[in-house]
C-alpha positions as CSV (number, residue, x, y, z in Angstrom):
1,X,29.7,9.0,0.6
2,X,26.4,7.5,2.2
3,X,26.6,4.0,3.2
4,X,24.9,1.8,5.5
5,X,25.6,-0.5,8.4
6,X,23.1,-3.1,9.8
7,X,23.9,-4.7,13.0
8,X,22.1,-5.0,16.2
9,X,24.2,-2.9,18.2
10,X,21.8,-3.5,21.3
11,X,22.5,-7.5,21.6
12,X,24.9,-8.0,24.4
13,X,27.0,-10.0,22.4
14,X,28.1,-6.1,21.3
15,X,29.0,-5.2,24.8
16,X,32.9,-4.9,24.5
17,X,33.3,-3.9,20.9
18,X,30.1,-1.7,20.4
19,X,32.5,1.8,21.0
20,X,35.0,0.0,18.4
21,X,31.9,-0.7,15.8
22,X,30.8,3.2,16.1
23,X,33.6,4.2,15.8
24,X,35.2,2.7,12.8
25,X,31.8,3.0,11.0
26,X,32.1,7.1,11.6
27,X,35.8,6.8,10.3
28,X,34.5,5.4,7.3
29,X,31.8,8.5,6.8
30,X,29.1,6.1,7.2
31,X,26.3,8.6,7.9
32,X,23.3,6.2,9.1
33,X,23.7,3.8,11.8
34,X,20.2,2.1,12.4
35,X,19.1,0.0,15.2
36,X,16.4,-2.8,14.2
37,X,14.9,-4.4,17.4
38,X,12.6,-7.5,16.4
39,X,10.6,-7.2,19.9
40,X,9.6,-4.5,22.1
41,X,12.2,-4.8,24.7
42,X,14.8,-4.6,21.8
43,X,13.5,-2.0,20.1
44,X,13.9,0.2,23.1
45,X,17.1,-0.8,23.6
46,X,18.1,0.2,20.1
47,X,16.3,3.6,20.4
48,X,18.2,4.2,23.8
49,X,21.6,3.2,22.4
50,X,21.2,5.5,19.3
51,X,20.3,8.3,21.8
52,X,23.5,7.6,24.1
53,X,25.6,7.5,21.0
54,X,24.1,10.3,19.3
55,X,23.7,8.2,16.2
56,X,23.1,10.1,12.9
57,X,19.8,8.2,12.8
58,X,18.0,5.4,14.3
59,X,14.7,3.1,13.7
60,X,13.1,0.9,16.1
61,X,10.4,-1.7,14.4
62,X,7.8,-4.0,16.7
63,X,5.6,-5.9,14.5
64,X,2.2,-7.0,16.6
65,X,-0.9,-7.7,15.3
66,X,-2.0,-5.0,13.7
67,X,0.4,-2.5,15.0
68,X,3.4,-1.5,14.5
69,X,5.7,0.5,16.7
70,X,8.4,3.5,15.0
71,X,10.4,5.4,17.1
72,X,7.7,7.1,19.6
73,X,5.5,7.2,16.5
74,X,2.2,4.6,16.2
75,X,1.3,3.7,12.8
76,X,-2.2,2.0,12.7
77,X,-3.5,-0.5,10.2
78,X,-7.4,-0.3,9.4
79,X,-9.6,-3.0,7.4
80,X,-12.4,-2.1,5.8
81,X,-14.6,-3.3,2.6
82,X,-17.9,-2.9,1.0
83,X,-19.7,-4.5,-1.7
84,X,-21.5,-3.6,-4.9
85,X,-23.4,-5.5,-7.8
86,X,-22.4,-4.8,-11.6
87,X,-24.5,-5.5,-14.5
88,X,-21.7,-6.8,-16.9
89,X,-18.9,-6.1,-19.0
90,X,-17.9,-2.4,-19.3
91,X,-19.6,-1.4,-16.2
92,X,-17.9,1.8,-14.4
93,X,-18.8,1.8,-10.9
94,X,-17.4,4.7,-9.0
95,X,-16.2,3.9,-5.6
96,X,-14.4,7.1,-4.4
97,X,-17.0,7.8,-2.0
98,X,-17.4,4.0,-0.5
99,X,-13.3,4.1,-0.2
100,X,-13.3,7.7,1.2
101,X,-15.6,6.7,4.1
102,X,-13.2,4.1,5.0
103,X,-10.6,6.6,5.3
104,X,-12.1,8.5,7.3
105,X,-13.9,5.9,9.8
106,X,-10.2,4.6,10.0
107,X,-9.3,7.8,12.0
108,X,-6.5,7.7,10.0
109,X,-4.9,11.3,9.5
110,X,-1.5,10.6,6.7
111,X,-0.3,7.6,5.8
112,X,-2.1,5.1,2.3
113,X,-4.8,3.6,1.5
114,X,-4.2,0.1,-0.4
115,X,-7.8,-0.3,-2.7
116,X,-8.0,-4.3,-3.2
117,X,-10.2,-6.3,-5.1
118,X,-10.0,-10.1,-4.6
119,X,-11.1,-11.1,-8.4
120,X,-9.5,-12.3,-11.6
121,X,-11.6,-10.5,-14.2
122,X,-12.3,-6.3,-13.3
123,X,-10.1,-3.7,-12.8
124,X,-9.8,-1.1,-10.2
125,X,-8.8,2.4,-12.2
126,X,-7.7,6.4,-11.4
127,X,-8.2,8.5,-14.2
128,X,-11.6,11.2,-15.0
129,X,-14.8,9.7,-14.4
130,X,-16.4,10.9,-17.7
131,X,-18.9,9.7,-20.0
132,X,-16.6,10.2,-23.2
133,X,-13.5,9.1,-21.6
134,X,-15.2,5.9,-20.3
135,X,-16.4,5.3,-23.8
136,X,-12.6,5.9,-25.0
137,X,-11.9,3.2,-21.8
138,X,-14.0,0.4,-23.7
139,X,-12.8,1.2,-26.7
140,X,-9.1,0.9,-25.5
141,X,-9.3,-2.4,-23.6
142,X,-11.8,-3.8,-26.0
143,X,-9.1,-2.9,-29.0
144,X,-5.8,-4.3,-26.9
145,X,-8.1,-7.6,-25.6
146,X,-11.0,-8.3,-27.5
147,X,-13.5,-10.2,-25.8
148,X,-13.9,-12.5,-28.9
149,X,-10.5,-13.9,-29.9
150,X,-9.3,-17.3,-29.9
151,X,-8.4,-17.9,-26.4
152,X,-7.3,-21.5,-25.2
153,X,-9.2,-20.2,-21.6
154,X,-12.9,-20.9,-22.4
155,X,-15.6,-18.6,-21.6
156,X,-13.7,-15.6,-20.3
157,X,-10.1,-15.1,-20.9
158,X,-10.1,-11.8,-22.0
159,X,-11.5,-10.3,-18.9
160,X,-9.0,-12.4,-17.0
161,X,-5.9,-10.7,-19.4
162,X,-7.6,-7.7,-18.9
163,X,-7.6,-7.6,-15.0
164,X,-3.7,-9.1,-15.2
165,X,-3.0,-6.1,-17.6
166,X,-4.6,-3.3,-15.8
167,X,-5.1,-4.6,-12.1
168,X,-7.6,-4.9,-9.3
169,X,-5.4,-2.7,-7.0
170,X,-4.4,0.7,-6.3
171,X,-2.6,2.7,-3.5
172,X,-3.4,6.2,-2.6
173,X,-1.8,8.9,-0.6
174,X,-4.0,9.7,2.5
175,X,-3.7,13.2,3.6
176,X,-6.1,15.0,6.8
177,X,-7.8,11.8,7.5
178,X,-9.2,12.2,3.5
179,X,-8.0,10.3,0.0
180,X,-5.6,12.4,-1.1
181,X,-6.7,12.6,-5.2
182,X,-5.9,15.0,-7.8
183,X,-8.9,17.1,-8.9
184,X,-9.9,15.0,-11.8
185,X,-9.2,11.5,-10.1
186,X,-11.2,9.6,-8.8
187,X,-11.2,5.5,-8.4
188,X,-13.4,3.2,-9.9
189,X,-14.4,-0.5,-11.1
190,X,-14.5,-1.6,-15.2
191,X,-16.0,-5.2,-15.2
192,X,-14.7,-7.0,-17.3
193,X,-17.0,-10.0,-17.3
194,X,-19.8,-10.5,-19.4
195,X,-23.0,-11.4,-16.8
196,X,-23.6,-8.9,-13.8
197,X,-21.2,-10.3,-10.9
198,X,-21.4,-9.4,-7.4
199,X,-17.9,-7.5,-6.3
200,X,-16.1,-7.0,-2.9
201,X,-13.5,-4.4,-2.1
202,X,-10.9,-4.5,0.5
203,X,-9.4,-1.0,1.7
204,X,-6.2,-0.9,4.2
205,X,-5.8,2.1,5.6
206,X,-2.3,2.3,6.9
207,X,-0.7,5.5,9.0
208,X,-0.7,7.4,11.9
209,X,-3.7,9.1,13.6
């Protein structure tokens, strides 16, 4: 049996019954008892009662800015973005190299990189970068969401179904401070607008260095 108890065994209020609460919870073959401290001073606490007790397991979490503390592990959260022009509908633009060097000013070794693209009408995609393939990409979305269709949204509401179809996101392992991609992967924009539009990409690195 695994089950799970949640209670902040560090709060004083816990003083004269925190034996009693261990204990029953280890007569019940609960296997995880996990301390969640919502500041820094509480965190510790948690940490240092788990150790006492010689809890099965225990997590301390202090959220700050852009840090966030896990047992006597740091993770680190990196911003970065670039920017690039497109020249209209069914342009690939490859940008494993612009979210690579991210990743690696970051000085980030493990952890994920989220790829983000604030827009309503491209989509961010993993697969082969490949002349044929990208042909069999147009093909596909152009098939599934025509751009001429009778659409109650003027102007462009297939590229807008497009990006809600397909998305202009993607997370990806990191792995040695690198983007951790198969060997025919890599990530890149499909506009899906007619006219050339001007793009912006937001990467989060998030791990421990």
């Amino acid at each position: 049996m695994l089950a799970d108890t949640h209670a902040h065994l560090q709060w004083a209020s816990f003083d004269k019954d925190r034996e009693k609460v261990i204990s029953r919870a280890r007569k019940v073959d609960v296997k995880y008892i996990v301390n969640i401290g919502f500041d820094a001073d509480g965190s510790r606490k948690g940490i240092e009662l788990a150790e006492k007790h010689k809890l099965h397991a225990s997590l301390k979490v202090y959220y700050t800015a852009k840090k966030i503390l896990l047992g006597d592990r740091s993770l680190r959260v990196f911003l970065g973005s670039f920017e690039f022009d497109t020249q209209g509908e069914f342009d690939f633009v490859n940008l494993s190299a612009k979210v690579d060097s991210v990743v690696r000013e970051s000085g980030i070794k493990d952890g994920i990189a989220l790829v983000f693209a604030g827009h309503a009408t491209g989509v961010i995609a993993i697969t082969e970068y490949e002349s044929r393939l990208k042909r069999d990409i147009q093909n596909f979305l152009e098939g599934l969401v025509p751009s001429e269709g009778n659409y109650h949204h003027g102007g462009n509401a297939f590229a807008h179904l497009r990006s809600m179809l397909f998305t202009p996101s993607k997370v990806v392992p990191v792995r040695d401070g690198q983007l951790a991609l198969g060997s025919w992967q890599s990530i890149f924009w499909i506009e899906a607008e007619r006219r050339p539009r001007h793009r912006r990409v937001e990467v989060y690195v998030i791990g421990s260095s």
